[in-house]
N, C-alpha and C positions, 0 to 999 in steps of 0.2 A: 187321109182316108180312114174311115170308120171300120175299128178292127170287128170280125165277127168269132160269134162266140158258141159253139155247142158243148151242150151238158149232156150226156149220153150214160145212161145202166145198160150194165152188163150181168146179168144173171151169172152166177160163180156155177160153175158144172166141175166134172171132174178133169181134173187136168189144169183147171182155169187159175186164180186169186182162190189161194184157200181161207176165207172167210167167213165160213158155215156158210148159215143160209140166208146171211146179207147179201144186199145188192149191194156194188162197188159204185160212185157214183164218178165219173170222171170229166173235167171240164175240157175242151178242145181247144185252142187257139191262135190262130190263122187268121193272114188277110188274105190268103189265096183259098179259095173255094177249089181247086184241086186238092189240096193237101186235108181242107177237110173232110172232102167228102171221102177220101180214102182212107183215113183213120175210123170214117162212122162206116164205111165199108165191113171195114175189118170187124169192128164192135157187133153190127149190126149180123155179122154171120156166124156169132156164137149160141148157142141156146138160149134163145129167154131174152135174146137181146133186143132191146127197148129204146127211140130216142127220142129225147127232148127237146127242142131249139131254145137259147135266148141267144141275145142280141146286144152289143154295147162296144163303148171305147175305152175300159178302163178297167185293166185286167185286176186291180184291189179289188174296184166294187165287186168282179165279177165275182174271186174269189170270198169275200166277205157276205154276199149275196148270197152264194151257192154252196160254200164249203164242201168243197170237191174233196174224197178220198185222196186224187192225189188229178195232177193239172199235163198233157201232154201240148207242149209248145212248139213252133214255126221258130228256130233256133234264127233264122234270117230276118223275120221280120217283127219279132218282138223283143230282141236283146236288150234294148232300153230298159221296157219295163222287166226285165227279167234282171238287172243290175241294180233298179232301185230295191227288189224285194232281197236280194245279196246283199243291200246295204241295210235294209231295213233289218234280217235275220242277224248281221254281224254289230249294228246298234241296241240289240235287245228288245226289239219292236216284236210283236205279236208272230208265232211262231208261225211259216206259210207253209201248205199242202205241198207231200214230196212232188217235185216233178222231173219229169221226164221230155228232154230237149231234142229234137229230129230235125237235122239241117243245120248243121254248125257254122258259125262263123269260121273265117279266114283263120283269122288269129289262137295259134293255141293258147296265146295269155287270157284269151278269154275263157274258155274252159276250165284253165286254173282256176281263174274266180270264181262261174259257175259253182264250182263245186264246193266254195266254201261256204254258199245259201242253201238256199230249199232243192237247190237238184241233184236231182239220187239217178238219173240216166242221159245217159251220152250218145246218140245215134248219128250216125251219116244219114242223109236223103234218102239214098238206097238202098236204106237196110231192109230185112226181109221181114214178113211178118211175125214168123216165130222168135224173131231178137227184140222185136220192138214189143212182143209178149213178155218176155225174158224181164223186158227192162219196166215193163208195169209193175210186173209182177214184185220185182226186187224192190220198187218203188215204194211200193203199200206196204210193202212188209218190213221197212226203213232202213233196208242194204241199199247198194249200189250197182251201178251197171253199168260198164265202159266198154263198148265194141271193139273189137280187135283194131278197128281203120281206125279208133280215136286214140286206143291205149298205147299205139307206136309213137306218135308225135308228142303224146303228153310224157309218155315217160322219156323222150329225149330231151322234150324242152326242163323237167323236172331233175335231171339229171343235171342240170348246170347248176343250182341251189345246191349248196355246201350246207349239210346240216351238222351241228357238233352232240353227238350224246351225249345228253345226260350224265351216263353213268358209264362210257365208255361201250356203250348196247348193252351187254351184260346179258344177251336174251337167252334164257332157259330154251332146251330142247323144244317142249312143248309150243315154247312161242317162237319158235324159229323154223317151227313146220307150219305153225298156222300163216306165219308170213308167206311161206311161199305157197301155199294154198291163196293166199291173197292174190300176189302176184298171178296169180294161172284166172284170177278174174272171179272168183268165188264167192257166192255170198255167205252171212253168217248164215244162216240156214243150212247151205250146205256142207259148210268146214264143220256144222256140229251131225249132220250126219255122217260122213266120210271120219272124224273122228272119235264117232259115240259120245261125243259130250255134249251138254246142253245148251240151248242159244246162249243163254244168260253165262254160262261159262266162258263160251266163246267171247263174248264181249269182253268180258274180264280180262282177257290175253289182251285182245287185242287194244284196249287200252291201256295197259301196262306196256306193250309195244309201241304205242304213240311216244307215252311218257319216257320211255328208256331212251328213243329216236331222237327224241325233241322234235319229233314230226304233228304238226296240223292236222291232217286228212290219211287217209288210206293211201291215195293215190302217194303222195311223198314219202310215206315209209318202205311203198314200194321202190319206190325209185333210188331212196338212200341203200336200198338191200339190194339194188345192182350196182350201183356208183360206188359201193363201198369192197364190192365183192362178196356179201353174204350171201348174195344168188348171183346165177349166173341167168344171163336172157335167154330163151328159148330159141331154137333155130329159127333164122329167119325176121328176127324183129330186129329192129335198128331204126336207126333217122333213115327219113323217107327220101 
């Protein structure tokens, strides 16, 4: 079946992608024509919003054709091509547009992977429209965004990975609050308002926190900072 493909602007208003007064350009992609139209639904009821159609079966061209801001995907029915672009970002192949995945596979080992490519959000089907804003949003601006329905099963499957620090963790105050700002789901943007310091600081920590971890991703230094006991889980989260 021939995958379809819309490219859709979004006029940036207040509230929206703070991008001045760019247009965000984003590509859709779906073989169900429910799911897209409900995404250009959404797009389509902001200020200013505007859509394009193309058409194709091969989401590089499309992405290479189009060079979307940033690409929201049919998590069901394109994981294929959504693990050759994980393979291609972890070979050092041409860097791809952050995306944002709605409808997850089965398997949380697949969202592991997911997250070690080009995708920066993690949705259920039936996430609502302000989470799957949330998760654009965090996308273009190259955080990340894990919904509470995805964050319980990844940090339990995550919690079985033994990580050894580095340095024994060793993590300074400062980076042992931005951790658990992590954990609560946060992006940098936000941990550098809630802490007064700058994005670019913020990065600083939290790489220094990967390094001290011996942690990969976000997601794993979260999960080594419950498994290890530096944080405790919040009421209510567990294996499902």
């Amino acid at each position: 079946m021939s995958s379809k493909y819309v490219c859709a602007r979004e006029r940036l208003e207040s509230g929206m992608v703070s991008l001045g007064a760019n247009m965000l350009e984003v590509a859709v992609c779906s073989d169900s024509e429910l799911f897209r139209a409900g995404i250009l639904q959404y797009i389509n009821s902001q200020p200013g919003g505007a859509v394009l159609a193309e058409s194709g079966s091969n989401l590089f061209k499309l992405v290479e054709a189009l060079k979307p801001a940033a690409v929201v995907v049919d998590g069901h029915t394109h994981f294929g091509q959504l693990a050759e672009f994980v393979g291609t970002a972890q070979g050092g192949g041409a860097p791809a547009p952050p995306m944002v995945v709605v409808g997850l596979p089965t398997a949380i080992d697949t969202a592991v992977t997911l997250l070690g490519g080009p995708v920066h959000g993690l949705l259920p089907a039936d996430c609502r429209p302000p989470e799957f804003h949330a998760a654009l949003r965090a996308a273009v601006s190259g955080d990340y965004y894990l919904s509470a329905k995805v964050f319980s099963p990844l940090l339990a499957k995550l919690s079985d990975v033994t990580l050894v620090p580095q340095n024994g963790a060793g993590l300074t105050g400062r980076e042992s609050e931005i951790l658990g700002k992590l954990a609560e789901g946060r992006s940098s943007a936000d941990i550098a308002a809630i802490l007064s310091l700058s994005k670019r600081t913020v990065g600083f920590h939290i790489s220094n926190i990967l390094a001290k971890l011996g942690a990969s991703s976000r997601a794993q230094a979260v999960a080594y900072a419950y498994q290890s006991g530096l944080l405790r889980p919040p009421t209510g989260l567990g294996k499902p």
